[in-house]
N, C-alpha and C positions, 0 to 999 in steps of 0.2 A: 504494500500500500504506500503511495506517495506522499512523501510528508513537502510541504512549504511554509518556507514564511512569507506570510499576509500581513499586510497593513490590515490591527486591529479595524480601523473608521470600515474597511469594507465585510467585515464582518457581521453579522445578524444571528441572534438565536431562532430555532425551529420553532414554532408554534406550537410543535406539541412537549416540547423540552419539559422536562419534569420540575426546574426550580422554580417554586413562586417568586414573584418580580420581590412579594414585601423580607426574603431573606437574602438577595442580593443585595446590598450597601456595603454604603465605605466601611462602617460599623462591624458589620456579620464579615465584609472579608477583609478586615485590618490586618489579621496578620496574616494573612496570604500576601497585601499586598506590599507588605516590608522584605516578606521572603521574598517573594519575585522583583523587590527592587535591591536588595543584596544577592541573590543567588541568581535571578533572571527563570523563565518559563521551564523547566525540566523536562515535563510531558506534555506531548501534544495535545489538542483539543481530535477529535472528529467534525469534520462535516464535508459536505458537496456543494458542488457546481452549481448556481440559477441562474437563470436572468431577468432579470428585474429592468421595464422601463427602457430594454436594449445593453445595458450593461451588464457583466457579469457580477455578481457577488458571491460570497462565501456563506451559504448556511448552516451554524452548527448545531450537531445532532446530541451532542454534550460539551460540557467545558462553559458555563455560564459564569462561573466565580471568576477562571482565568481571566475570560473575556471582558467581564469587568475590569478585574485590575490591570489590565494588559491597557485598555483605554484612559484608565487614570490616567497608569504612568507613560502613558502618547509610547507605547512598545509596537514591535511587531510579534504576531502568532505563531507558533507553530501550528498546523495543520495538517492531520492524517487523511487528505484524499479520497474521498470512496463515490462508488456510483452505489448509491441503495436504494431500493425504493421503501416506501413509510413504512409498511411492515417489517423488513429487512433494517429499518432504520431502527425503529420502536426496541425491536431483541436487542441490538449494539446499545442502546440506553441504558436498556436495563440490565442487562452485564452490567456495563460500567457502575450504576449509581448501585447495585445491590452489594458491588465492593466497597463503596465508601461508606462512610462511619455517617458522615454530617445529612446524609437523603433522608431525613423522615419519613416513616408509613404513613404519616400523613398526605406528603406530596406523595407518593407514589399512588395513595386509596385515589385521590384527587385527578390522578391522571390515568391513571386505569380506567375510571368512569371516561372521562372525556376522551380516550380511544373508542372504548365502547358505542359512545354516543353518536362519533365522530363515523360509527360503520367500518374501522378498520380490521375489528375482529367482530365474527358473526357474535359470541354468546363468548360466557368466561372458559368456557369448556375449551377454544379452540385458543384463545389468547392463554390460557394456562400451556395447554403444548407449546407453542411458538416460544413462550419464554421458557420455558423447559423448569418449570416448576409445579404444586401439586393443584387441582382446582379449588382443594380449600385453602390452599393460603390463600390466592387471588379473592374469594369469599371473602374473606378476612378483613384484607387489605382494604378491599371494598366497603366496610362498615363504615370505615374515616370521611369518605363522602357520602356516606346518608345522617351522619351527626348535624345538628340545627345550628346557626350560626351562633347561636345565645350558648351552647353547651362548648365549644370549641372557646367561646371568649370568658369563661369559666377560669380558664387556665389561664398561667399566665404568658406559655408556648406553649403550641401545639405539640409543641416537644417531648413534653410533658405525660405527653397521652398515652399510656401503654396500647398495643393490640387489643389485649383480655378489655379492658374498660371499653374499646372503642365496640366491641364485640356486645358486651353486655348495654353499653348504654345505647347504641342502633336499635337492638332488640328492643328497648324499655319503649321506646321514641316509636315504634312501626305501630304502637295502639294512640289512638287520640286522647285516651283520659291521661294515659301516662305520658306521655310527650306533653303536656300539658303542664302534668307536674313537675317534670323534666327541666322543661323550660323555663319554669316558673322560678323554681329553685336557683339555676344556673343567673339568672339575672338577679335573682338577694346576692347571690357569691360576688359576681360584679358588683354591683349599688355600695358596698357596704366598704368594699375595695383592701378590703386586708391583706397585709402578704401572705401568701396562701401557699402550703405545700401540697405538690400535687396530691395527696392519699387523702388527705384531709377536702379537698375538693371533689374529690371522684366520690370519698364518703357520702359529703353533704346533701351530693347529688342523686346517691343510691339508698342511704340510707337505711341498708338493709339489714339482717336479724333482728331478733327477737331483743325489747326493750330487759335486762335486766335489772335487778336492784344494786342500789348502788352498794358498797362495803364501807363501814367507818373507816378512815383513817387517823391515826392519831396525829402528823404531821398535815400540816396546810399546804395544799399544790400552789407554785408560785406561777401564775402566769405572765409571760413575757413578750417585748415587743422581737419585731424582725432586729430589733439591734441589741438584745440580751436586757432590757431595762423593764424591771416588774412593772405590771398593769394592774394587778390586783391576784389577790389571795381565793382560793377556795378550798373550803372546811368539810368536810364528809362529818356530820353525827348519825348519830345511830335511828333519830326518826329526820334530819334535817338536814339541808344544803347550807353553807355559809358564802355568800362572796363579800368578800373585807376589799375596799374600794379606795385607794388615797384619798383624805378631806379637802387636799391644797387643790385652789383653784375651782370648786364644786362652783356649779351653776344649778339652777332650778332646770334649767333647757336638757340637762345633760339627766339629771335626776329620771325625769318626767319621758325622756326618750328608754333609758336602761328599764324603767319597771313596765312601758309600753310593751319593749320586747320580748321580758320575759310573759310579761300576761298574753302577747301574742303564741307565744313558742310552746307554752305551756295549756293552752289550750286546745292548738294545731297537737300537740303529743296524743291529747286523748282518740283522738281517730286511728283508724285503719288505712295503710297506703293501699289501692288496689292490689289483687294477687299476683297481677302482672310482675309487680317487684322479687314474688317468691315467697313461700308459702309464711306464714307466721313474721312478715315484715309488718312495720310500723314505723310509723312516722320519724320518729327517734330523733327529733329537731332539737333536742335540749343536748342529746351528745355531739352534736355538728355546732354549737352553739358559736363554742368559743373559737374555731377557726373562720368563721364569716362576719364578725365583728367585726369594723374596723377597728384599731387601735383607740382613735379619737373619741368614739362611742365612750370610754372608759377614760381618756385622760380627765385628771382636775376630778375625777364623780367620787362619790362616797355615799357608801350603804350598807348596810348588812340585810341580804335577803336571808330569809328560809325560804324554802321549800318542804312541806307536808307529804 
């Protein structure tokens, strides 16, 4: 296969190229584009011949990050040559990206659909041979594009997202009462805007098992912000909940929003989630509590709840 160097300007990524435009930035490829301005391009990109408007250009079939920093730093390309056609192009892609570490299943769910759609492979059946993989990964992968735009911005990358989650929560999302709740949820996770670990958001969002009692403990759990600085105390007794809240700072605003939420949370607990969630689920909103709070919600407030 013929490699060239190309002036990056007449380069153009494929339309069906797998990386979303929002993770190409100077940002997401900074150090890419330090190495390639100490070390220069190592490996070629792929793509073919077009013509565009009577002029030839270069379409490539992968190498989007290069391509970028390759145009920062005003470089030229290297280019591996090929006559493929889109199918023939689509398998060389996905080689490439299923080697690399940084391709999210999410872009890959995302562009798998948009082949599909696009009529290059009849069904997953036939796009699974092509890529020489099994048809329930492709299944799989596929969930990441039927998740709802509200449940994706949950997170705070898609990155974020294991398979199994994308798996389960697709599933929750294909009934309308539960896509409902689904989404519902996912946008308090956003609203509220706390730094959020993914487990603790795929919880919030699933909420699944059975509500347990809680256990005394004889020490107070310290709750903390994303920078390690306590937020407030919580007390396990043997019939009652404690939350011990800093005084400095208290407003009535802040008071009056915290016992809002918990009479909200604590009312929403006494329901049944649909069985769709799985058998013996429940609402279980008081254990997702403290990960969809923002910080602020609790700065400056002061209280002591029980809980009965």
């Amino acid at each position: 296969m013929l490699v060239e160097v190309v002036e990056s300007s007449a380069c153009k990524m494929w339309e069906m190229h797998v990386r979303l435009g929002d993770d190409v930035t100077a940002q997401s490829c900074a150090a890419l584009i330090e190495s390639i301005r100490t070390h220069g391009i190592k490996q070629p990109v792929l793509g073919r011949k077009v013509a565009v408007e009577g002029r030839c250009e270069i379409e490539l079939i992968y190498g989007a990050r290069r391509l970028f920093a390759a145009q920062r730093l005003g470089l030229k390309l290297p280019v591996k040559l090929c006559d493929l056609d889109d199918r023939a192009a689509l398998v060389e892609m996905d080689i490439e990206n299923r080697l690399r570490r940084d391709i999210t299943p999410y872009e890959r769910g995302v562009s798998y659909r948009r082949w599909l759609s696009a009529g290059l492979f009849k069904n997953q059946m036939e796009m699974a041979k092509a890529l020489g993989i099994s048809e329930a990964q492709v299944s799989r992968v596929l969930k990441f594009a039927e998740l709802p735009a509200a449940v994706l911005g949950a997170f705070d990358s898609v990155e974020q997202i294991r398979e199994g989650w994308a798996v389960e929560l697709a599933r929750c999302c294909q009934d309308a009462k539960t896509r409902h709740i689904i989404i519902r949820r996912a946008r308090e996770v956003t609203r509220f805007g706390a730094a959020k670990r993914p487990h603790a958001v795929y919880a919030a969002l699933m909420q699944e098992g059975e509500q347990r009692p809680l256990k005394p403990n004889k020490r107070d759990e310290v709750v903390k912000d994303s920078r390690g600085k306590p937020l407030l105390r919580v007390g396990l007794r043997s019939r009652t909940v404690h939350l011990i809240l800093p005084r400095e700072n208290i407003t009535d605003e802040n008071l009056r929003y915290i016992v809002s939420q918990l009479e909200r949370i604590l009312s929403a607990n006494r329901h049944q989630v649909p069985s769709k969630f799985g058998a013996g689920a429940t609402a279980g909103l008081a254990t997702g509590f403290w990960g969809r709070l923002a910080p602020t919600a609790y700065s400056g407030a002061s209280a002591d709840c029980a809980r009965e």
